[in-house]
C-alpha positions in Angstrom: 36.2 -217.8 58.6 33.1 -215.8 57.3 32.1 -212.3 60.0 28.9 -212.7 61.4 26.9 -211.1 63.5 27.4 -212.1 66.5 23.1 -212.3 68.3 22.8 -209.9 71.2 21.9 -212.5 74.1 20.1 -209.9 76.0 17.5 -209.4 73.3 17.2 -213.1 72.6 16.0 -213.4 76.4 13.8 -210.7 76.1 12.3 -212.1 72.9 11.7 -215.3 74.5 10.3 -213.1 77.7 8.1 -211.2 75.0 6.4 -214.5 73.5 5.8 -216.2 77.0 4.4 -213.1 78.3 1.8 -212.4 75.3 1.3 -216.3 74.5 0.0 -216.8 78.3 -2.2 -213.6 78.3 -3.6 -214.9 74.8 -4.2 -218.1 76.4 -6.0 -216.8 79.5 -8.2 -214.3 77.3 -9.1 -217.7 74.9 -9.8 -219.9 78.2 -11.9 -217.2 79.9 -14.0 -216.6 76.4 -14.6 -220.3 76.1 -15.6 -220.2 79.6 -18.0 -217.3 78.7 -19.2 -219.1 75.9 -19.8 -222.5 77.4 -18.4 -224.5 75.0 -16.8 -227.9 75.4 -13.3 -227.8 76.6 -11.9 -229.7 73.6 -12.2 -226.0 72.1 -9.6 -224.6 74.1 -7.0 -227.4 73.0 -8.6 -226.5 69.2 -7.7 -222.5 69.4 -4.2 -223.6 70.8 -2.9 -224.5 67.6 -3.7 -220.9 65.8 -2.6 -219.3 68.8 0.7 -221.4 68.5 0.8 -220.5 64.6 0.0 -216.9 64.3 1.6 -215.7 67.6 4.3 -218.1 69.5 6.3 -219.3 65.8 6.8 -215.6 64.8 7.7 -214.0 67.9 10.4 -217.4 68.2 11.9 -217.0 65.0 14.6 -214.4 65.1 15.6 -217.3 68.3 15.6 -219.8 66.5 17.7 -218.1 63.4 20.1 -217.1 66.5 20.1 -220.6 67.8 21.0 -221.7 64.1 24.0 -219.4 63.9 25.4 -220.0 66.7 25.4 -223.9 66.0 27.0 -223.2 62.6 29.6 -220.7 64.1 30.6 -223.5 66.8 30.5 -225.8 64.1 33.2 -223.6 61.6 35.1 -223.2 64.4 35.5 -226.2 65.5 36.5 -227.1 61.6 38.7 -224.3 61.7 40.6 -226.0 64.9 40.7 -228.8 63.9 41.7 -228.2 59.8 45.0 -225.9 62.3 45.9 -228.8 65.3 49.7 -227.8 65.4 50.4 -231.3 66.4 49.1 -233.0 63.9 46.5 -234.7 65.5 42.8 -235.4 64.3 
């Protein structure tokens, strides 16, 4: 079986921690300036999708490559089990 590394659960909650901490300040700051500016409220559904590009996808991806190893590892292993059943069963 190949050696990975094996993701640091810890920092993968505190990732996820980081980006729902910043993406719900950035979304209060763009609600309040819409507010400011008086603009219809189809604007705030508008600057979600940057917001969701530029900020939440980055800050997700080392979970989602995390996520994505561990799937495979289960997988290989699971291969690996069954590839070595000392009875003989599949």
């Amino acid at each position: 079986m190949n050696d990975f590394a094996v993701p640091d659960t810890y920092a993968l909650r505190r990732r996820v921690l980081l980006a729902g901490v910043v993406t719900f300040a950035a979304f209060l700051a763009v609600a309040w300036l819409l507010f400011q500016l008086r603009v219809s409220d189809a604007w705030l559904l508008i600057s979600m999708v940057p917001l969701y590009l530029f900020v939440m996808r980055p800050l997700m991806k080392p979970v989602r490559e995390a996520i994505a190893l561990r799937r495979r590892l289960a997988y290989d292993s699971w291969l690996d089990d069954r590839d070595h059943d000392p009875e003989g069963r599949r």
